[in-house]
N, C-alpha and C positions, 0 to 999 in steps of 0.2 A: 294357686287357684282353688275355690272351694266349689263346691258341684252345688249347680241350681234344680237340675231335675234331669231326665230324661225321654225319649219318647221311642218311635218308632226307624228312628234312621237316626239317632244319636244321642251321646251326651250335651247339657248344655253346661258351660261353665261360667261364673264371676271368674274376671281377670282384671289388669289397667293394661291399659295402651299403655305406649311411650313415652306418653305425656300425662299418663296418671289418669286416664280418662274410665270409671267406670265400664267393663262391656260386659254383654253375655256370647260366651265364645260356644258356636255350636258345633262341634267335634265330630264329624262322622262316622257311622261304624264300617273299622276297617272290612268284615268280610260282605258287608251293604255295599261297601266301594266298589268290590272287586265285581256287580253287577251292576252292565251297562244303563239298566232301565231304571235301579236306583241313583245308581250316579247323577243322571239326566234329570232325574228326577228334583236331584238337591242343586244342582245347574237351574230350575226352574225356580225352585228357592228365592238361591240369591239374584237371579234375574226381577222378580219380582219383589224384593226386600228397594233393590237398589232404585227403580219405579216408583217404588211407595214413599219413599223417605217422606217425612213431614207429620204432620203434630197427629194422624190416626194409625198411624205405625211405627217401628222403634226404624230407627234411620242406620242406613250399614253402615261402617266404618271401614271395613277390611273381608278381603275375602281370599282365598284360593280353592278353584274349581279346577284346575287344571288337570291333563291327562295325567302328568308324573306326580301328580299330592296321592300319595298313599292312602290318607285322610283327609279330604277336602274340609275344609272348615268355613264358617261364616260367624265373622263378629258384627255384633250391630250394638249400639250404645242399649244399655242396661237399665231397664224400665223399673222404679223404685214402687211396685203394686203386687197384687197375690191374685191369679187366675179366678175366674168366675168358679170353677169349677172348687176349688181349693175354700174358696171363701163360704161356700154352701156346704159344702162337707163340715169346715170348722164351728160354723157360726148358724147354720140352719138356712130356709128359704129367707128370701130378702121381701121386705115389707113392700105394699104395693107401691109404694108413691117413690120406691128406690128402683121399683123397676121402671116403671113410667121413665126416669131418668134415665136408667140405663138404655131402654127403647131408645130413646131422643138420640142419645151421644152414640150408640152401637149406632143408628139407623147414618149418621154423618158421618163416622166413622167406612162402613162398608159403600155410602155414596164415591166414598174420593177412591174406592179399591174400582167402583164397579168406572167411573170417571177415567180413570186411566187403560179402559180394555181391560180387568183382568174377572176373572169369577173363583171367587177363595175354593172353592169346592170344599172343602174340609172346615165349617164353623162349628164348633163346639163349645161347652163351660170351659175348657182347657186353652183352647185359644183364643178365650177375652180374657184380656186384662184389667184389671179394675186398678184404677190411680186416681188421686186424689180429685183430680182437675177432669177427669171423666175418663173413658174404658179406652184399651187401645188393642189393636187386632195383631196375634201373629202369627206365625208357623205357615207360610206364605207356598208348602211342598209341594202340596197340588194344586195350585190355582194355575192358570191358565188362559189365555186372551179368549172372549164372551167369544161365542159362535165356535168355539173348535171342534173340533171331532168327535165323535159320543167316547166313552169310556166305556169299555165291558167290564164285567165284573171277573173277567177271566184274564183282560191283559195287564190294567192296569190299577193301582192301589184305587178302592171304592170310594174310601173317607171311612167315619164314624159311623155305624151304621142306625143307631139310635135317633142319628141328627142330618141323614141324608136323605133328599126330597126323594117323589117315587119317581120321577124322569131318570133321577141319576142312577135309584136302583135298582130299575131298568136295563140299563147302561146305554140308555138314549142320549141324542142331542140335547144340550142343559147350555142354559144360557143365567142371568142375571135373575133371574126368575126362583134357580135352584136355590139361590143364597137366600132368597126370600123365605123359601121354606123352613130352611136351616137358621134362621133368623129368629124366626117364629118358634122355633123347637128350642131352641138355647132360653130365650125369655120366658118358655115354658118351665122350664129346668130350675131358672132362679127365680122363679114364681111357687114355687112349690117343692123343689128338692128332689124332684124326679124329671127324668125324657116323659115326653106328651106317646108314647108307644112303647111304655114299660123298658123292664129287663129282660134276659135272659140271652139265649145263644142269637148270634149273627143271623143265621138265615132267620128265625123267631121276626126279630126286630123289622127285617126286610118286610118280611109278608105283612107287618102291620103296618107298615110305612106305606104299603102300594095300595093295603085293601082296605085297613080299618080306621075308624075315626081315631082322631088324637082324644086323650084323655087329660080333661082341661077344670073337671071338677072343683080341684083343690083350690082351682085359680082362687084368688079371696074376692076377687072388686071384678065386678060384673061388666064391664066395660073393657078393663082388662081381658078376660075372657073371651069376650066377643074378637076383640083385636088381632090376638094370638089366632084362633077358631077362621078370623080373613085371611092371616099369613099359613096357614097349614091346609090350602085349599087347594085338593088332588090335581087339579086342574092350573097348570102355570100360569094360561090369562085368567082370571079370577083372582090370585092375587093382587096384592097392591104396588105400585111401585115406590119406589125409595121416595120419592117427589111430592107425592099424595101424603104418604105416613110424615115425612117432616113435616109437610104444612099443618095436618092432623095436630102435630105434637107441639105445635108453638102455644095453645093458649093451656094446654096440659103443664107442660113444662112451666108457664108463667106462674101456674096456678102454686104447682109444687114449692116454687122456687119463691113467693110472696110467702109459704109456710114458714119461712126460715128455716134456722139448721142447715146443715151439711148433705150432700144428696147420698153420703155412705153412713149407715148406721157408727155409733162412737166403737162399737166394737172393733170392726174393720179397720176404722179409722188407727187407733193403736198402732192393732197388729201392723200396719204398712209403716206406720213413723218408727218401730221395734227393726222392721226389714230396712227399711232405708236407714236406718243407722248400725245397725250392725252390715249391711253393707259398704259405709263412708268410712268405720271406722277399720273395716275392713287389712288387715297384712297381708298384702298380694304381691307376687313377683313384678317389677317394675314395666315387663313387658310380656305377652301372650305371647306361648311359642304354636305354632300351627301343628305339632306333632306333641300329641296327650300319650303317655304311656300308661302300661295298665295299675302301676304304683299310682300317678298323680290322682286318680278316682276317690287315693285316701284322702287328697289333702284340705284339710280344714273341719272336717267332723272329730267329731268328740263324743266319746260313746262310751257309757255303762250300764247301768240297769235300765236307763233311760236317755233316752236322747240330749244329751243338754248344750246341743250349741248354742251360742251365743256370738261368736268374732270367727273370723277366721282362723289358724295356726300359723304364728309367724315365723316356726321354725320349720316349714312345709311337710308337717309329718300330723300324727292322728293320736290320740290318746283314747285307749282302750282297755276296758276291765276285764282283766284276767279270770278264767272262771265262775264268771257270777257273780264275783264279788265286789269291793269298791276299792282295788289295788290300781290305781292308774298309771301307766307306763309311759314312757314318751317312745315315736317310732318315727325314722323317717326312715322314708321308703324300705319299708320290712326292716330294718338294722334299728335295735332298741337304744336307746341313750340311756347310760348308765345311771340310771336314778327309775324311785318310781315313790308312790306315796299311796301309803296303806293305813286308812282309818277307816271308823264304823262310820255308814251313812253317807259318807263323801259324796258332794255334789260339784261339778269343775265347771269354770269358764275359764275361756283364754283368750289374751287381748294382749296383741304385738306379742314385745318378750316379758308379759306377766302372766304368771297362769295364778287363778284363785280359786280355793279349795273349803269348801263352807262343809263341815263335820257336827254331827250331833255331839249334844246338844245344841253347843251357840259357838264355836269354835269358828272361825275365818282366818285360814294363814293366805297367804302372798309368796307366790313363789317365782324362781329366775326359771322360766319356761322353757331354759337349753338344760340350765345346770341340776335342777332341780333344788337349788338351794332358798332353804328356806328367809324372807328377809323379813316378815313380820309377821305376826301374830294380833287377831283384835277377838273382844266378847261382844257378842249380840245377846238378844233377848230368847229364852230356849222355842224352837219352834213345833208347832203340833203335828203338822204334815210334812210340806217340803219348803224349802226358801226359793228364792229366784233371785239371782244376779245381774246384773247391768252394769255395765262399764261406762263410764262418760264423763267430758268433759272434766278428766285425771280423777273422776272419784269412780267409789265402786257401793253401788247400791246394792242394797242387801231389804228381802221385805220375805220376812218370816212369817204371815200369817196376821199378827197381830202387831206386829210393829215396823217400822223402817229405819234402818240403820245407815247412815253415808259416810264413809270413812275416806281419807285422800290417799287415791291409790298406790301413792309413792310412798307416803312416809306410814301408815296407818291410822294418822291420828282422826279424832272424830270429826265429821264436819258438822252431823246435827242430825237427830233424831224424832221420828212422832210416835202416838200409839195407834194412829187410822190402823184400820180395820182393813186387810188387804185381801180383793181376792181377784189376781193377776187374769190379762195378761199386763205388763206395767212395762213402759218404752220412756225415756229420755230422746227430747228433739230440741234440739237448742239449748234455753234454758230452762225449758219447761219440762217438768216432772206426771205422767201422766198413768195412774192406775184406776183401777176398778175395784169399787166396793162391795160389800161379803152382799150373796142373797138374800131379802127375795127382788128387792133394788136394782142389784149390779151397776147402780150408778157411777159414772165417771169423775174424777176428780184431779184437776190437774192445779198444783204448786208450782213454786220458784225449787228448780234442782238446787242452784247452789245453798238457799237459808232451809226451806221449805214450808215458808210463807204461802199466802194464799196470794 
């Protein structure tokens, strides 16, 4: 398994089912377990994961909540997109006419949540997901059937507090109303790259949540503005509801969607064909087991002066540079395997049982990922900064800066080269070959992987 992220009551992991099914396995933490009100808490979870199933949330596959699971866990099939929250961090605020979109699909998206009885109470940039085909909701821990009991902020978990309405915190009765809020305050976020009621500490956030106007400035499109400015309105009737905003958003959405293009910027776009294939091509244990130990947290990272994964590790262990340096080691679980590979510059990927090791100047060896033996050697063109790796479809792409190199990853030999101008991130999907040109452009450019034809 290789670790997707983390949160507040657990690890999440990539795994396969049984049947080789992509999932993200959500691991609890064991001393979270050992209280009742957490426990209950992630019981609420998977009670509303297994509810939700269907095209605006990831569908469960497998669950154990049980009293005797030491670590309850929940799998649900594996969303191939990168968090709102993730995608503004990397790539900056989303253009208006992406938010409009996402408005539309988040707004259908939380209809079919609030449709089934439930109120997500917890919406933030972290739990939408952005995928190609439009945004999908998750982290389902504290939502809860509309009308239930108020929440104090003393019994039980508040939410985000950046991104929670002032009923909730309060710790009033909150109904479908609240998500409206939180709705409005997330579209905020990816309008602009900040919560509509700053930073700073917890209580900070609350008091500007209950007393102060949101701060909607940055929004760029004036209508936009306005929209957000109805959904963040003190008062729960005064918002909109879900029914009102889709109708709002149909000749919006027409309008966007007669623009042409894509509704995710090309940037994004990449990055998620890069995630969905180094997830496919993924070396994972054949089946999730329901009990994570604290060794498995290593497996699949790859680490030196820089983060450089790329695949998973298919020998379930982690490679890591010893003192600072670029000495890589193979480990499974804590116990080193006797080999390790010490040049200047070394930058690693590893794919099944191949590991590849790109060295300054232009050096690319290919090594046996258990043994550490070396099976070939090739020359690239010398690079100025760093190169970037890809694995796919049996070659391994190499893009130094100023030129791209594909070699067949079995044997070494060339498969074909250009002089484009590279300035990453660059993802293989299918056949298609897809990077990013140097600034002030950054234009996208997508080839045939196998010739690299146009």
């Amino acid at each position: 398994m290789s670790r997707l992220g983390s949160g507040g009551m657990g690890v999440v992991y990539l795994a396969r089912s049984a049947g080789g099914r992509l999932v993200a396995l959500k691991v609890m933490d064991e001393e979270l377990a050992a209280e009742p009100a957490f426990r209950q808490r992630f019981r609420q979870e998977v009670d509303a994961t297994r509810v939700l199933a269907g095209a605006f949330a990831a569908p469960m596959v497998e669950a154990d909540v049980s009293d005797t699971a030491t670590m309850p866990w929940l799998a649900t099939a594996y969303l191939p997109g990168i968090s709102l929250q993730e995608t503004v961090t990397r790539h900056g605020p989303l253009p208006a006419a992406t938010v409009w979109m996402l408005a539309a699909g988040f707004a259908e998206a939380l209809a079919a949540v609030h449709r089934a009885g439930i109120v997500h109470h917890d919406l933030t940039p972290s739990n939408v997901m952005l995928l190609t085909d439009g945004p999908r909701l998750i982290d389902f821990g504290l939502a809860a059937l509309a009308g239930a009991s108020s929440r104090t902020r003393t019994a039980e978990p508040l939410g985000s507090p950046a991104y929670v309405s002032p009923e909730q915190a309060l710790g009033e009765k909150v109904g479908t109303a609240s998500d409206m809020f939180s709705y409005g305050a997330v579209l905020a976020f990816a309008a602009t790259g900040a919560g509509p009621f700053g930073d700073g500490p917890a209580h900070t956030q609350l008091y500007r949540v209950v007393n102060e106007e949101p701060s909607l400035a940055a929004v760029p499109d004036e209508h936009l503005r306005q929209f957000l400015a109805y959904c963040l309105a003190k008062d729960p009737a005064v918002r909109p509801t879900l029914q009102r905003v889709m109708q709002g958003m149909e000749p919006i959405v027409r309008q966007v969607a007669a623009a042409g293009g894509h509704w995710l910027p090309p940037a994004v776009l990449v990055e998620i064909a890069d995630r969905t294939r180094t997830a496919e091509n993924a070396t994972l244990p054949a089946r999730y087991r329901p009990y994570v130990s604290a060794d498995d947290t290593a497996f699949g990272r790859l680490i030196s002066r820089r983060t450089l994964f790329r695949g998973a590790l298919g020998l379930a262990g982690v490679a890591a540079c010893i003192g600072g340096c670029s000495t890589f080691v193979a480990v499974k679980h804590s116990v080193r395997y006797p080999w390790s590979f010490d040049e200047e510059g070394a930058h690693l990927v590893v794919a099944g049982n191949l590991a590849f090791v790109f060295t300054a100047p232009d050096n690319l060896y290919a090594l046996d990922a258990q043994t550490g033996r070396q099976l070939w050697t090739a020359k690239t063109r010398e690079y100025p900064d760093r190169p970037d790796i890809v694995v796919a479809n049996g070659n391994v792409y190499v893009f130094t800066g100023n030129e791209t190199n594909v070699f067949n990853a079995t044997t070494g030999r060339s498969a074909w080269a250009n002089s484009d101008a590279w300035y990453g991130p660059a993802t293989v999907s299918g056949d298609t070959l897809y990077y990013q040109g140097p600034l002030p452009d950054n234009s996208l450019t997508a080839v045939d992987a196998r010739t690299g034809g146009g």
